[in-house]
N, C-alpha and C positions, 0 to 999 in steps of 0.2 A: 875752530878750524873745521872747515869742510871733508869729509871724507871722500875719496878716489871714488865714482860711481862702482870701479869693479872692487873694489873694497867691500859698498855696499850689497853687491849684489853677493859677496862670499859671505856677507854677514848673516844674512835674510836666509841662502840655501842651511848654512849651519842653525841659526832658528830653527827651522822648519825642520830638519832632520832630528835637532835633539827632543822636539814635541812629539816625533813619533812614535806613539803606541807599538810596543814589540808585538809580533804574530804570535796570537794565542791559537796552540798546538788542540789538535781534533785526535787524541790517543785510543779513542776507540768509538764502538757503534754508536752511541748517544752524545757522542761529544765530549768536553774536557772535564763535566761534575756528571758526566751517563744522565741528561736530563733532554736533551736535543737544544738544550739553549747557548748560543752563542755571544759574547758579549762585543764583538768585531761589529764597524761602521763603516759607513760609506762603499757599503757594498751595491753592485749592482741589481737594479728592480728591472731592466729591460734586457733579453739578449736574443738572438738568433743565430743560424749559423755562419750568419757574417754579420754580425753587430756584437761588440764587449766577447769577444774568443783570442783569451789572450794565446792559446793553445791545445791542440787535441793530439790523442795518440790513440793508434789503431790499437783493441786490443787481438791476444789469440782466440778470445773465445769467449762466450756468454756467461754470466755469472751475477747473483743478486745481492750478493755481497758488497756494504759500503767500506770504501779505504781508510784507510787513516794516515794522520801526517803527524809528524813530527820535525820541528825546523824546518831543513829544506827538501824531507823524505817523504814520500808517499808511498805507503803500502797498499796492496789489494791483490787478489786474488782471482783466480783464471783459469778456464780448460783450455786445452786446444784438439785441433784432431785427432789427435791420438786417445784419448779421452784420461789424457794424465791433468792433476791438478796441481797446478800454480801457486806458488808465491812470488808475486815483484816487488821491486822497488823502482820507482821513477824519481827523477827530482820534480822539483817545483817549475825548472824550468822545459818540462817533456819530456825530458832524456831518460832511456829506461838504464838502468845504473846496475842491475842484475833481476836473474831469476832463477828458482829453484824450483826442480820437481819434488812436490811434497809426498805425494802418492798416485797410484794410478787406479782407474776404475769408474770413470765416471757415471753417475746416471740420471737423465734429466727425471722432472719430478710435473708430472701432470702435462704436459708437452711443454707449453709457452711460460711454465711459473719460476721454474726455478733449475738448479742441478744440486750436486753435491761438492760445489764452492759457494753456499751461501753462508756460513757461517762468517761473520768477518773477523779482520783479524785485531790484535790489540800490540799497545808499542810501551815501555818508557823511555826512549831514546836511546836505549844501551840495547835494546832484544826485540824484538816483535813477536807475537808466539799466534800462532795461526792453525786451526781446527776445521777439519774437511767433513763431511757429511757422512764420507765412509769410517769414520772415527780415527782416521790419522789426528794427534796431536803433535806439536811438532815444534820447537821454540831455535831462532835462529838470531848470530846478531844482525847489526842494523848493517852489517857488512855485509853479510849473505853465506857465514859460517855456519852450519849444522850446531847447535849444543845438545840437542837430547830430539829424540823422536819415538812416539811409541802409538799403536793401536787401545784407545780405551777400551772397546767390545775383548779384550783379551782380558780385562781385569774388572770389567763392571758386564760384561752379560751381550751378548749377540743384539745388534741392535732388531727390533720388530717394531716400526714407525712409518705407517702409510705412504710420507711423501720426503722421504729422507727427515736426518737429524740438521736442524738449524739453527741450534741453538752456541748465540755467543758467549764465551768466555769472561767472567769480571777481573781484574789484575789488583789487587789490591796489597800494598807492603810487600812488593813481590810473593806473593801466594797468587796460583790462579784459584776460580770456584767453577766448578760446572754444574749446570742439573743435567741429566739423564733418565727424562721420564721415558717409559718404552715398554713395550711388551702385552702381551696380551694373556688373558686363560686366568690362570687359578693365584687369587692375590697373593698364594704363599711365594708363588716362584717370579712372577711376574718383576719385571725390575724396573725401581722408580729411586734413584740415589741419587744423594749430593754429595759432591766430594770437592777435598782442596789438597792442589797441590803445589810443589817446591817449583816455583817458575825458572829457576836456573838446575834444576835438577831434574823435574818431572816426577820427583819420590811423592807420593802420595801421607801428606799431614795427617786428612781424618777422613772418614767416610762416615755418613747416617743415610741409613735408610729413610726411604719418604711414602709413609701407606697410606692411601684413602681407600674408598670405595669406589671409585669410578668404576664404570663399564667401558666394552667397548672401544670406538676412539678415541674417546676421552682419557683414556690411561698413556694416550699420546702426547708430550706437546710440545710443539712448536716456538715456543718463546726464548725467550734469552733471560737469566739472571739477571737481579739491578740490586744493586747496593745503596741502601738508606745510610744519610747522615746527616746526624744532628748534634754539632758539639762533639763532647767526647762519644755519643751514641751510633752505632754503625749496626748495622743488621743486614744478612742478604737476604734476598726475597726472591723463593726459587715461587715457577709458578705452572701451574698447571693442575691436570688428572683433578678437576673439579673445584681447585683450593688454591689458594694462595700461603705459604709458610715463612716466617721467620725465622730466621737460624743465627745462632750466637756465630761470629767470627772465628772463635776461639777454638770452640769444637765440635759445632755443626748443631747442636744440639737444639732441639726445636725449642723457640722462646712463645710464638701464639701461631696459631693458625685458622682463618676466615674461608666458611665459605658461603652457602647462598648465593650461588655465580651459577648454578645447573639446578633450581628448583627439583624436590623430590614433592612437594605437597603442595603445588600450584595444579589444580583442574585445571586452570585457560593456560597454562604452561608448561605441560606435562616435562619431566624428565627428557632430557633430549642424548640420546645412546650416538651424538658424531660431535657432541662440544667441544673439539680439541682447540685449545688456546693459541693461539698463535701473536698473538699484541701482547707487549711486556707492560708491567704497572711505571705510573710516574708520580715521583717524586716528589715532595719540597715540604721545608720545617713542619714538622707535626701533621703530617696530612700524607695518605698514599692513596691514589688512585688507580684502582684497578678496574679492566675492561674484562671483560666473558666474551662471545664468540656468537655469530648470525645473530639473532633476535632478541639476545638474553641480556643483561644489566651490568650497567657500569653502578661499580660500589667506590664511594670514599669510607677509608677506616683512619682512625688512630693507629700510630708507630708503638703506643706505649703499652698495648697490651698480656695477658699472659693466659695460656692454654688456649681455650677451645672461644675464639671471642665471637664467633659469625650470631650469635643471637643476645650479644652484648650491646645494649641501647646506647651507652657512652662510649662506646668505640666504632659503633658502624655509623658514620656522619649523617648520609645519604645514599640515596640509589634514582640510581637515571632509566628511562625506558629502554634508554638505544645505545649499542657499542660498536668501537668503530672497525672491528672483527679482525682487521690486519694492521693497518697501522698505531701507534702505542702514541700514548696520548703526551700531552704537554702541561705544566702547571707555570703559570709567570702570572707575579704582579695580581694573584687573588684569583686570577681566571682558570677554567678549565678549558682546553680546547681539543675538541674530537675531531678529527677528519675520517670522516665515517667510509666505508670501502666505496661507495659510489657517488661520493665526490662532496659530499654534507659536509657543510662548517659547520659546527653546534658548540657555542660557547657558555660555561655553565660556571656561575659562581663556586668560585672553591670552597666555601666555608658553608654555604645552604643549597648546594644543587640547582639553584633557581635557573632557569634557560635567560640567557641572557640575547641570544637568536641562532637561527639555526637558519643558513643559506646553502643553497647549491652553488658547486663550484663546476669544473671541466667533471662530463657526467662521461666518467671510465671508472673503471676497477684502479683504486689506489691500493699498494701494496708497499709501499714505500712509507718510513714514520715523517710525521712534518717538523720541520726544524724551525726554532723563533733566533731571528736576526735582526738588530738595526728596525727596530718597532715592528717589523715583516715576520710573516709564517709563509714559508716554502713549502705548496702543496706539488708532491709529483704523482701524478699519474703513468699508471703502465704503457699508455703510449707514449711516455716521455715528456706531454707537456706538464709545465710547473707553473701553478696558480700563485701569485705572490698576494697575499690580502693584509691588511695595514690592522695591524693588532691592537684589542682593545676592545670595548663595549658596544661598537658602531662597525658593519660592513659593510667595507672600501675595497673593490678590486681593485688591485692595484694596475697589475698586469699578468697575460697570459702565454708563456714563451715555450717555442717548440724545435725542438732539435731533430725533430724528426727520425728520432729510433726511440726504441724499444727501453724499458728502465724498470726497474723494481728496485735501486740500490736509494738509500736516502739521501739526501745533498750531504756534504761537509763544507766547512766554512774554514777557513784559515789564511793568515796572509792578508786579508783585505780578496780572497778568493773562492768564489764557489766553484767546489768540484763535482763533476757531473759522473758518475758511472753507467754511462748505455751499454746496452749490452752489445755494444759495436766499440765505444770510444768511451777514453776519458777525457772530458772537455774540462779547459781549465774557464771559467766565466769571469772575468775580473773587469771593474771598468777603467776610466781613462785619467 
């Protein structure tokens, strides 16, 4: 027996709904494993500001801060004229659903680069917890209730940091972790800690200290914590002040520590007294790649090592000429990828360094990390436009899409939706 055509056609919508992949949630800076990889499809490769915008929302104020989503919430963070900073929530479909003054004081950092909303914020769907530049820490639910709020510089040292503190928070088992490199003068006093705390409390678990030798502004830095995992193996990886460190989960406790990122006994390299780090290391099984700063070298190491490994032959993989000094690199499918600050692809095998090729893309200052989607790497530039290049051992522009403001925050993916942070608007880009 034949079926009623609107029979058929309730049959086919129900197919098509029950094959729908649920929306994989964007819970913090680097996305859902902190790697910038997304594993969402059918995302759009073309937009403009009337082409694929499923939605924008003015915001109050500039900020280089990327959001994060959870279900149908989006967070991010904001000044406005008053020069208080922000935490929102929007939904998915524009609407801003609340906001909170987290603290007041703003201050921009280098005129056009940044303020002190660039940290971003992190969620697990019950809290968001959000960390401001002035060292407000601040953890609120997904409602926009206060649970705990405190000043770190009260408990870990007045912050001393060139261009404000940027560095993002990891959320792990409900613990957060911070680094706090900062300070400057004589390395007894000087403060350079890592510390983890009770995410529904803000009680502080464990503190270690973090000593090197740097000088300088390199005793600065800029980066954001990332959390290795392999299997049962987790390690966070605070980075900066000339080194890269492993620290046990459990109780901060240093496991090895690499460096060779700020040469001391290179003559065509000398020592360089402004290397402060600002790109965070990346990721994936048995392998960490880390970037250094202007001219200096990208190192792959080994996860598995113990103490001092920077002149450990079976731990240090390789090292690359060039680093890509702000944005934090990507590891998929064997490949390395740099998108260098003025606009360079360089794709470098993960296992032997080897240059797989190195292209120019949009020739601006990128400050923004690149995110891999749907076979794509989303390159943005500070003017806002986004290089889309088709990933892999061969480069294919894909396309090159301009919104025409201003950007330093990274894309997020979620939904089948790319969200855009200009420092004017959040664009929702979704196609049809």
């Amino acid at each position: 027996m034949r079926r009623p055509l609107a029979s058929c056609l309730l049959l086919s919508v129900f197919c098509l709904i029950s094959r729908t992949v649920p929306a994989e949630d964007w819970p913090s800076w680097r996305g859902p494993s902190g790697t910038g990889i997304s594993s969402e499809t059918n995302l759009p490769t073309e937009w403009s500001p009337e082409k694929n915008v499923a939605w924008k929302l003015a915001l109050p104020g500039p900020a280089g801060a990327t959001p994060v989503v959870w279900g149908n919430q989006i967070f991010l963070t904001s000044v406005n004229d008053a020069g208080e900073l922000l935490l929102m929530s929007v939904d998915t479909s524009g609407k801003v659903q609340w906001q909170q003054v987290v603290a007041s004081g703003n201050q921009n950092a280098r005129g056009d680069e940044g303020n002190s909303a660039s940290p971003s914020p992190v969620t697990d769907g019950r809290h968001v917890w959000t960390f401001m530049g002035e060292g407000t820490l601040a953890c609120y639910t997904v409602t926009g209730q206060q649970v705990w709020k405190q000043n770190v510089q009260d408990a870990y040292g007045k912050f001393s940091i060139q261009f404000g503190m940027s560095s993002t928070p990891v959320l792990e088992d409900g613990k957060l972790f911070l680094q706090l490199i900062h300070g400057e003068g004589n390395p007894q006093t000087r403060e350079a800690v890592v510390v983890a705390l009770d995410g529904l409390t803000g009680k502080q678990i464990w503190k270690v200290d973090r000593p090197s030798d740097a000088e300088a502004e390199n005793e600065h830095s800029y980066a954001s914590p990332v959390l290795y995992r392999d299997g049962s193996t987790k390690l966070l990886l605070s980075h900066g002040a000339d080194v890269i460190v492993a620290h046990d989960l459990r109780d901060g406790h240093e496991v090895w520590r690499c460096g060779g990122l700020n040469r001391r006994d290179d003559t065509l390299l000398p020592y360089d007294p402004t290397l402060r780090f600002v790109a965070s290391p990346a990721v994936a099984p048995g392998l960490i790649v880390v970037p250094s700063a202007k001219q200096h070298p990208v190192i792959a190491i080994r996860p598995d090592g113990q103490g001092d490994i920077t002149n450990v032959a079976d731990k240090k993989v390789w090292s690359w000429k060039r680093t890509p000094d702000v944005p934090s690199p990507i590891i998929h499918e064997g490949l390395v990828y740099l998108c260098m600050e003025n606009g360079n692809l360089t794709v470098l095998e993960a296992e032997s360094g080897k240059e797989v090729y190195s292209q120019a893309t949009h020739r601006q200052r990128h400050r923004a990390s690149p995110v891999w989607a749907d076979n794509k790497l989303y390159l943005t530039a500070r003017d806002g436009r986004v290089t889309v290049v088709q990933s892999g051992r061969e480069f294919k522009s894909l396309a090159t899409n301009d919104l025409g403001e201003d950007q330093s925050a990274s894309p997020v993916i979620s939904g089948g939706t790319i969200y855009l942070r200009t420092f004017k608007t959040l664009w929702a880009i979704r196609g049809k």
